[in-house]
C-alpha positions as CSV (number, residue, x, y, z in Angstrom):
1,X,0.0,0.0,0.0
2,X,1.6,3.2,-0.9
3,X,1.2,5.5,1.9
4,X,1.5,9.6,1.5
5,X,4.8,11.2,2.0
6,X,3.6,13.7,4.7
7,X,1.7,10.7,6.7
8,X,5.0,8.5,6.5
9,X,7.6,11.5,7.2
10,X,5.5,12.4,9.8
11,X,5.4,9.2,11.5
12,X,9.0,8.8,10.9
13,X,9.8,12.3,12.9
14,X,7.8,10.9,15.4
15,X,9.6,7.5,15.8
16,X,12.7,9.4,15.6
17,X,11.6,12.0,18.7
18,X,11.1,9.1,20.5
19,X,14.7,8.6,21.1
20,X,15.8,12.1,21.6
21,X,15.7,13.5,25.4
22,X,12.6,15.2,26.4
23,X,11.7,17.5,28.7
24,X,11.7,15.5,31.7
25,X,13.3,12.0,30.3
26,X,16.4,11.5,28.6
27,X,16.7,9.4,25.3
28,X,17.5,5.8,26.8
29,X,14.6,6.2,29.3
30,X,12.0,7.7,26.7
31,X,13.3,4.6,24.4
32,X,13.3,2.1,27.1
33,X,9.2,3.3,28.0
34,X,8.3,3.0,24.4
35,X,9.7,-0.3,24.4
36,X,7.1,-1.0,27.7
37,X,4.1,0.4,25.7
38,X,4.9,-1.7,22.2
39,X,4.8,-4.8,24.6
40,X,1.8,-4.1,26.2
41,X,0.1,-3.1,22.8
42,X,0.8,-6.8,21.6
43,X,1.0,-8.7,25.1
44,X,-0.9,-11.9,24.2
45,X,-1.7,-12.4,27.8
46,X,-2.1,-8.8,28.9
47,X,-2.0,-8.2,32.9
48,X,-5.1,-6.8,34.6
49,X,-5.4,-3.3,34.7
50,X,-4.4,-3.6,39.0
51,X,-1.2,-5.1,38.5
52,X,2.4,-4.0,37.5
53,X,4.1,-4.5,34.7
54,X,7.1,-4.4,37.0
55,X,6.2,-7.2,39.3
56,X,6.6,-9.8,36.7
57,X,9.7,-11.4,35.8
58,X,11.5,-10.2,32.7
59,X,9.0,-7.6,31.7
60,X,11.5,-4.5,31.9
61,X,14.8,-4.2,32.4
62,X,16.9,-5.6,35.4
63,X,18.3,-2.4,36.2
64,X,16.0,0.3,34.5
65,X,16.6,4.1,33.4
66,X,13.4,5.1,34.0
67,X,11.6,4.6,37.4
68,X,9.6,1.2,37.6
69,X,6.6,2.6,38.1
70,X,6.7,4.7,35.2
71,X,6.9,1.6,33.2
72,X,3.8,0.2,35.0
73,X,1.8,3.8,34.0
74,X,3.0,3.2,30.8
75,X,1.7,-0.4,30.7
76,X,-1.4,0.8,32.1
77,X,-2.1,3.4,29.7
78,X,-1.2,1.6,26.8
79,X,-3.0,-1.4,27.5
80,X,-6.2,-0.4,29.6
81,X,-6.5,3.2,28.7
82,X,-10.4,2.8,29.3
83,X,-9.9,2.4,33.0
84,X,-7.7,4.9,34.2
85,X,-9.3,7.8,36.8
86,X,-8.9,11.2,38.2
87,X,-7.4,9.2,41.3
88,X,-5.4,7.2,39.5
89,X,-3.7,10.1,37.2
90,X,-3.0,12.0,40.9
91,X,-1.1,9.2,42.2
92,X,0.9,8.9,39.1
93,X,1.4,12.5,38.8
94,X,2.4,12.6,42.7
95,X,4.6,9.8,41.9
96,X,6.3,10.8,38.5
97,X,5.2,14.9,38.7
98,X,2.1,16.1,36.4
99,X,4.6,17.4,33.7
100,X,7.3,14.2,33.2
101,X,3.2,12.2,33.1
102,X,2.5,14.6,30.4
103,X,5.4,13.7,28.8
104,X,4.7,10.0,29.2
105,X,1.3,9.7,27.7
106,X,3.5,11.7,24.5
107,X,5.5,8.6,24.3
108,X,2.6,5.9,24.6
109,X,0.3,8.2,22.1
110,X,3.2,8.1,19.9
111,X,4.0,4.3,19.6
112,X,0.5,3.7,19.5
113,X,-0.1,5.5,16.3
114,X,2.8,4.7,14.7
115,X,3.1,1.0,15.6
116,X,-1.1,0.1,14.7
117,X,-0.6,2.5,11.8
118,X,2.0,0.2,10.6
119,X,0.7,-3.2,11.1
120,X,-2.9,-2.0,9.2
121,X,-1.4,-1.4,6.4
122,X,0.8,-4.7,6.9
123,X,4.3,-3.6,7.2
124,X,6.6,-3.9,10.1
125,X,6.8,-1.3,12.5
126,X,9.8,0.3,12.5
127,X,12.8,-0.5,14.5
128,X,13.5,1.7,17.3
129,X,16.6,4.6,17.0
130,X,19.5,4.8,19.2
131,X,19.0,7.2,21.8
132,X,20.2,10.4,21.3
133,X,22.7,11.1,24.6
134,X,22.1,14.4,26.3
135,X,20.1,15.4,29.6
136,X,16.2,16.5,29.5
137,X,16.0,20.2,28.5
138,X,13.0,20.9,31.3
139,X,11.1,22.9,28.9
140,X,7.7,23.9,30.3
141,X,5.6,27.5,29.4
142,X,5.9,29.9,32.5
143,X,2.4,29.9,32.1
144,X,1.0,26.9,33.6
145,X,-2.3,26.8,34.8
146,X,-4.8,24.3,36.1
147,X,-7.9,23.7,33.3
148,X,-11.5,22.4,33.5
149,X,-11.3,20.4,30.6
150,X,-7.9,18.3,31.4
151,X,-6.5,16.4,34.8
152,X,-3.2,17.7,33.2
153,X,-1.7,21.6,33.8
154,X,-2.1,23.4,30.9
155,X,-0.1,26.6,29.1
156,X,-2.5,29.3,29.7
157,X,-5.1,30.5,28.5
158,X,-6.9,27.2,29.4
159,X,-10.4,25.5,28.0
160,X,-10.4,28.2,24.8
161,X,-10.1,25.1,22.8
162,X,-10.6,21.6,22.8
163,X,-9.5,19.3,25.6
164,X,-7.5,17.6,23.1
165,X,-5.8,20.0,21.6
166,X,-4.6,21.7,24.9
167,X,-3.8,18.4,26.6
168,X,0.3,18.2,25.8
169,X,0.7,22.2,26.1
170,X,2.8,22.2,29.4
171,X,5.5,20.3,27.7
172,X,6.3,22.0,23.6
173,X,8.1,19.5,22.1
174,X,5.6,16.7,23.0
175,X,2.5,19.4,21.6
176,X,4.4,20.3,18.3
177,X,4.8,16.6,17.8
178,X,1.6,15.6,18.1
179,X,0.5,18.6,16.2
180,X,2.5,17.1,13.3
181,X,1.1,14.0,13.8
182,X,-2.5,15.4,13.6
183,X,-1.8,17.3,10.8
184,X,-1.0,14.5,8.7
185,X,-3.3,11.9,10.9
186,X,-6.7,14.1,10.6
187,X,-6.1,17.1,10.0
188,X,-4.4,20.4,10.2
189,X,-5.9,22.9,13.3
190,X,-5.9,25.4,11.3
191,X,-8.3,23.8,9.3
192,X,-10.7,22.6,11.8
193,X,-13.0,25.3,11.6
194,X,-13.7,24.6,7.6
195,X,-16.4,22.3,6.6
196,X,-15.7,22.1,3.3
197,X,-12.0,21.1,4.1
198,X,-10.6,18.2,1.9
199,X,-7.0,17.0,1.7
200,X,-6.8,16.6,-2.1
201,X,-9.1,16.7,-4.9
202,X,-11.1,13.4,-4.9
203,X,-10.5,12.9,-1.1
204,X,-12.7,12.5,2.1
205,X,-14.7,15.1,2.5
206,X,-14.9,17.0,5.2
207,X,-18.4,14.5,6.7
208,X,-16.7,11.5,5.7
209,X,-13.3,12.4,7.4
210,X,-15.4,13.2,10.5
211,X,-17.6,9.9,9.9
212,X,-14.2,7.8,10.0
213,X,-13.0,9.8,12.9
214,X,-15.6,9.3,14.8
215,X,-16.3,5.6,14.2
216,X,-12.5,4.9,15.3
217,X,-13.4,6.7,18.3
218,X,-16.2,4.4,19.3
219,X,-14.7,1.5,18.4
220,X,-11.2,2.5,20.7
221,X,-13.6,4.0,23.4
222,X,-12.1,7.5,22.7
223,X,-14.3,9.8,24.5
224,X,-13.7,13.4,25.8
């Protein structure tokens, strides 16, 4: 299947980001959680949504980078994204800190897209980088508030757009990547206020992109 260049380069800066330090999490530990949420994405005998990825033998590294509990919030999320709470996003933000979570659920949106992406159009998904060496940059607005629409902190001004769209803005370089991913995913933002909006000539149209969108949302029990 031949895929479009923008979808694929896309996806490809993305799989590439994933091994370049963050704001909160270097390289090797951003890699070595993306590696945690692949697994859990194809675990043929997946843990309940209680347990920890950490408890069981041989699940993560012996001697990890990143804490073992971040590993079992990655697990969680990737795996039984349905279930998680307002109480359970406090503890793991009171555990980890609201902004390296942020940062987290980046990574697990990331490997998500890219990896079922890839196996729906039946190719491989793609071998992960090296990680890039270097220390997080703790990038984060100065603007930080707390919003109605998200458990996250969001940059100010909060809830003048859609929960989703303001959900990675306390951490920049996970919110420019997934607006890139977006873009070539859905669609661009600046276009979402167009009805008439179509990709290319002979495309979706704007109801039928919407139709699509929205069925893949039922079916994954995306709701916000």
């Amino acid at each position: 299947m031949e895929v479009r260049a923008d979808l694929a380069d896309a996806h490809r800066d993305a799989w590439t980001h994933l091994a370049e330090p963050g704001s909160w999490w270097t390289g090797e530990q951003r890699l070595e959680l993306a590696k945690t949420v692949l697994g859990a994405m194809s675990d043929n005998e997946p843990i309940p949504p209680w347990g920890s990825i950490s408890a069981v033998d041989g699940r993560i590294p012996d001697m990890p980078t990143a804490p073992a509990f971040a590993h079992d919030v990655a697990y969680r999320i990737a795996r039984h994204a349905g279930t998680l709470t307002e109480d359970w996003y406090k503890k793991a933000s009171e555990e980890l800190g609201p902004l390296p979570y942020v940062e987290l659920v980046g990574i697990v949106t990331t490997v998500a897209a890219v990896s079922r992406f890839s196996r729906s159009v039946g190719a491989d998904v793609p071998e992960f980088p090296s990680p890039v060496p270097g220390e997080p940059t703790g990038d984060a607005p100065d603007d930080l508030v707390d919003p109605e629409l998200n458990w996250v902190p969001v940059a100010a001004p909060a809830d003048q757009t859609a929960a989703v769209m303001q959900a990675y803005t306390a951490v920049p370089s996970e919110f420019q990547n997934y607006l890139q991913m977006a873009s070539a995913q859905y669609m661009p933002a600046a276009e979402m206020g167009d009805p008439a909006w179509m990709r290319r000539e002979g495309g979706l149209t704007r109801p039928q992109t919407e139709l699509v969108a929205s069925r893949v949302a039922q079916l994954r029990e995306c709701f916000y």
